[in-house]
C-alpha positions as CSV (number, residue, x, y, z in Angstrom):
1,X,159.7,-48.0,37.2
2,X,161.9,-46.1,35.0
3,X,166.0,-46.5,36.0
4,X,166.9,-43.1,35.1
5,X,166.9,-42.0,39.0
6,X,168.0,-44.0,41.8
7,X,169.2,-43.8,45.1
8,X,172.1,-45.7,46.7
9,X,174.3,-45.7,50.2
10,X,178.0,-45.7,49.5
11,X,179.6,-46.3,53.0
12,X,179.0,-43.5,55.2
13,X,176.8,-41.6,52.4
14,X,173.3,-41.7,51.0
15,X,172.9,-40.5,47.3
16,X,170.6,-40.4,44.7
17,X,171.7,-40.3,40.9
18,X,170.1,-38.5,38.2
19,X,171.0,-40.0,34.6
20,X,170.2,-36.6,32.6
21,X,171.4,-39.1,29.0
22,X,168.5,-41.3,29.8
23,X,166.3,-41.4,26.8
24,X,163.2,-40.1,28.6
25,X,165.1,-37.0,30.4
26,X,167.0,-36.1,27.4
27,X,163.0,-35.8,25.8
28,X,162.1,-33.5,28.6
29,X,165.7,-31.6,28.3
30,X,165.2,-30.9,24.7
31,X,161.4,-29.4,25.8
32,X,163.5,-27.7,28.5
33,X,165.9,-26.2,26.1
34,X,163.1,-24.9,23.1
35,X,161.8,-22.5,26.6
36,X,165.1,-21.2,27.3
37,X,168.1,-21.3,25.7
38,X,170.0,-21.5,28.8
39,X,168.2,-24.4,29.8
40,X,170.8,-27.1,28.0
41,X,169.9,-29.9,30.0
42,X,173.4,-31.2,30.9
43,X,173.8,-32.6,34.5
44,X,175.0,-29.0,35.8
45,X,171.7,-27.3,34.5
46,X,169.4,-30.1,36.0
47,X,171.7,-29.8,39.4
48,X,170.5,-26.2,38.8
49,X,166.9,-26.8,38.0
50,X,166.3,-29.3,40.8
51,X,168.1,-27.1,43.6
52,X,165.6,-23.8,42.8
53,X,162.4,-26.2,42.3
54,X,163.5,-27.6,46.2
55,X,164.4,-24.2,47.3
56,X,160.5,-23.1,46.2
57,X,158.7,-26.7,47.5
58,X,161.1,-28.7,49.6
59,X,163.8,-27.0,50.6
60,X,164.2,-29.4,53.5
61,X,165.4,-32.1,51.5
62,X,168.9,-29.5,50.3
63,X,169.8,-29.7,54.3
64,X,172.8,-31.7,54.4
65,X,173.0,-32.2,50.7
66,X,175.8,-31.8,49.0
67,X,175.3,-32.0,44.6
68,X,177.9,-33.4,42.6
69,X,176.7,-32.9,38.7
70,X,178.8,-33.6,36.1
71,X,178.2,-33.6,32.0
72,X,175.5,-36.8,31.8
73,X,174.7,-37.0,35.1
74,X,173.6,-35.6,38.7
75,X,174.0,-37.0,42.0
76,X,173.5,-35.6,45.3
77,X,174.4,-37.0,48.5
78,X,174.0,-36.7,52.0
79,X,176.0,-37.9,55.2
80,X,174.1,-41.6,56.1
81,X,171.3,-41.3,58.6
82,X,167.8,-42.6,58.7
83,X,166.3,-39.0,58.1
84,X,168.7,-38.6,54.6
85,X,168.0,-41.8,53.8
86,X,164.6,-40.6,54.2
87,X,165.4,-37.4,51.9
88,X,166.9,-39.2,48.7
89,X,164.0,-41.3,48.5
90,X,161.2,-38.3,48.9
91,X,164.0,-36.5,46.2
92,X,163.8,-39.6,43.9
93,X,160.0,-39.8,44.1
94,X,160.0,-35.9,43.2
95,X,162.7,-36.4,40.6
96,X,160.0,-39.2,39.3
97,X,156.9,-36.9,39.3
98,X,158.3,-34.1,37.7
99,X,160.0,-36.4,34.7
100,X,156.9,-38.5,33.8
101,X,154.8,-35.4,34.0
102,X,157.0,-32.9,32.8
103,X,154.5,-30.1,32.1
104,X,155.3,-29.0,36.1
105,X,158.6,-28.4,35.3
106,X,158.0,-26.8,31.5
107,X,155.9,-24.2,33.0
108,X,158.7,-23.5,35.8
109,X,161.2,-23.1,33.0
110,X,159.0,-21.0,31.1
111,X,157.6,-18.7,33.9
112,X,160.7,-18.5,36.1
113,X,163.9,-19.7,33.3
114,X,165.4,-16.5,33.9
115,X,165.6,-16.6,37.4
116,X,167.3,-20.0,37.7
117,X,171.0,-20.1,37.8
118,X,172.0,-22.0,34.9
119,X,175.5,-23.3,34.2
């Protein structure tokens, strides 16, 4: 499996980090980007992407999450329990799907760019 998403528990937290400078997400941030300008695939912009694709088809897994993107990056984490523990790895496995088979999320960006709040 590919390493540029993984999920982690830090103490009392469960998170799940996004590596948006992975070769293979910087390929799908560059198709991102020639749909909508705004769409400069930095970690704030994916933290921005991911939130309204979960808000639309699993907006379960943003209860209790709290997103921490920075420039390369984008983690999320959520207080540690068996049913967020639960969450990061459904997340990661989403995260997964729409990466290897990015035409889901080029379409998204295409149809519904405007509508996302981009950084």
């Amino acid at each position: 499996m590919a390493d540029y998403v993984s999920v982690f528990t830090y103490k009392n937290k469960v998170g799940l980090t996004l590596r948006a400078s992975d070769e293979t997400v910087m390929a799908l941030g560059e198709k991102l980007g020639a749909l909508c300008p705004d769409a400069y695939m930095n970690g704030y912009n994916w933290e921005a992407l991911l939130r309204y694709y979960l808000e639309e088809n699993a907006s379960d897994v943003l209860e209790g999450m709290d997103p921490d993107p920075e420039a390369d990056m984008y983690e999320a984490h959520w207080p540690l329990t068996p049913e967020n523990e639960a969450k990061a790895k459904r997340f990661e496995k989403i995260i997964r799907s729409l990466i290897e088979n990015g035409e889901e999320l080029c379409r998204l960006v295409q149809e519904k760019g405007g509508e996302i709040e981009w950084d």
